[in-house]
C-alpha positions as a Markdown table, in Angstrom:
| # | Residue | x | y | z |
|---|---|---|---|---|
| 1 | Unk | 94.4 | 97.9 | 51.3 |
| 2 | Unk | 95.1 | 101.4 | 50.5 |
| 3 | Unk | 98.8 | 101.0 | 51.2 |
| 4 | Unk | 99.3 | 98.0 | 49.2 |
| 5 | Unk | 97.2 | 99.7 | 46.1 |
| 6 | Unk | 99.8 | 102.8 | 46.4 |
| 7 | Unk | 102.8 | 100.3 | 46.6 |
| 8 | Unk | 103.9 | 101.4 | 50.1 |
| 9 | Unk | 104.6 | 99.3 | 53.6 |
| 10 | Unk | 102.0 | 99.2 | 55.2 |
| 11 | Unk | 102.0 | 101.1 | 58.3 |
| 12 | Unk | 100.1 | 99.9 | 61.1 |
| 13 | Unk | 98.8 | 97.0 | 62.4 |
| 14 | Unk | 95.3 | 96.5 | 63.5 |
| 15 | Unk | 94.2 | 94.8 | 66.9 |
| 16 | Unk | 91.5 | 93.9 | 68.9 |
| 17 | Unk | 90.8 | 96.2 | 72.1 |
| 18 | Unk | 88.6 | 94.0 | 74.6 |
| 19 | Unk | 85.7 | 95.6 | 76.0 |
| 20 | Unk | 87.2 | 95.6 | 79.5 |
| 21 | Unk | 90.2 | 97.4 | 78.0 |
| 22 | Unk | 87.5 | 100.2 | 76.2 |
| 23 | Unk | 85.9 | 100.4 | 79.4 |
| 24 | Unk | 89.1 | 101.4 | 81.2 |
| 25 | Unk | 90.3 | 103.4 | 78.3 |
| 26 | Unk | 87.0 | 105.1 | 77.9 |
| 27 | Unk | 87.5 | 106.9 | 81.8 |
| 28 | Unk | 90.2 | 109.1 | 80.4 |
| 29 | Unk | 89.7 | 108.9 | 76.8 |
| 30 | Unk | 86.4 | 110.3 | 74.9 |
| 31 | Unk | 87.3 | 108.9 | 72.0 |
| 32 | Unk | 87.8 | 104.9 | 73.2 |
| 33 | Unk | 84.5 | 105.9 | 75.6 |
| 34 | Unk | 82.7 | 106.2 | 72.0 |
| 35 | Unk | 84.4 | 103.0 | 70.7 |
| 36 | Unk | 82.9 | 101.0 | 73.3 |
| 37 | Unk | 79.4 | 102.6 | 72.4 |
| 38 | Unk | 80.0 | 101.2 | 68.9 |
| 39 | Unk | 81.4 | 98.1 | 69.0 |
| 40 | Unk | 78.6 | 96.3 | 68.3 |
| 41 | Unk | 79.0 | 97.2 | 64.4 |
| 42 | Unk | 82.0 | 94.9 | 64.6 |
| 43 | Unk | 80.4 | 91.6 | 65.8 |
| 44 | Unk | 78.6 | 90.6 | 63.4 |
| 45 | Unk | 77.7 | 91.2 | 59.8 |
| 46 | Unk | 75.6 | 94.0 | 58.5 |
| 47 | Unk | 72.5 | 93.0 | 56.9 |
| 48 | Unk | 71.6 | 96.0 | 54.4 |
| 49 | Unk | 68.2 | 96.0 | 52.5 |
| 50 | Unk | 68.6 | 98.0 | 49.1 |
| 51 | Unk | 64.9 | 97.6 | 48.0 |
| 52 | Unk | 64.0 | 101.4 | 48.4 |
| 53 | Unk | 67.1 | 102.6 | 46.6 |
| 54 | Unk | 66.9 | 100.0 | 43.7 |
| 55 | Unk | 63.2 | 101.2 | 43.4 |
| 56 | Unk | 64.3 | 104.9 | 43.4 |
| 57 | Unk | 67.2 | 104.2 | 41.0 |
| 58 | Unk | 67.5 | 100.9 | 39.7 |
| 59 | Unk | 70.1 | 98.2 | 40.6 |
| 60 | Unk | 73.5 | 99.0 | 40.7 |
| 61 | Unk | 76.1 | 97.1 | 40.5 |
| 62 | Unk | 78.7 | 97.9 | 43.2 |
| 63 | Unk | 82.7 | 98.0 | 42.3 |
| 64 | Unk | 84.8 | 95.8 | 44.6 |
| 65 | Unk | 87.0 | 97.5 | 47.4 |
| 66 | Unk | 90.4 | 96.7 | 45.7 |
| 67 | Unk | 89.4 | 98.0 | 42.3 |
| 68 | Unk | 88.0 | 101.4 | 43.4 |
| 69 | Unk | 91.3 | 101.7 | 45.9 |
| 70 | Unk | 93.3 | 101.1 | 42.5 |
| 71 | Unk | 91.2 | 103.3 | 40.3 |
| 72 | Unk | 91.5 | 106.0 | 43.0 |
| 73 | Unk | 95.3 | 105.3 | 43.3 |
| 74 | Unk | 96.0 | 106.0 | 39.4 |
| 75 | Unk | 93.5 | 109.4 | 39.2 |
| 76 | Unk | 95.5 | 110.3 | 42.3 |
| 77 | Unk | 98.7 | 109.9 | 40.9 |
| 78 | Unk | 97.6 | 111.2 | 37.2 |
| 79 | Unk | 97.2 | 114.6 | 39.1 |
């Protein structure tokens, strides 16, 4: 997203590393060892309650991924 905000190829791909694969990895590899710990997150939808914030601060409406990557893309570029 940040690539195509900037007006640049995109350069890499993303894939899909089985467990099996992070398991293998992970012998040799701290990093994909930690991957495997955390894959989890990627399996299913968060579910986020905001009820304590909003009560701190009021309801805030978030700005969408592509609009901030653009807004950030032009301050960038203005400096």
């Amino acid at each position: 997203m940040i690539a195509k905000g900037a007006g640049q190829p995109v350069p890499v791909r993303a894939s899909i590393a089985s467990p099996a694969l992070l398991a293998a990895g992970g012998i040799f590899s701290l990093l994909l060892r930690e991957m495997r710990e955390t894959t989890y997150q990627f399996r299913a939808p968060f579910v986020i309650d905001a009820s304590k914030f909003e009560a701190a601060f009021g309801h805030l409406e978030p700005t969408p991924h592509r609009d901030s990557v653009q807004r950030t893309v032009a301050w960038y570029r203005s400096r």
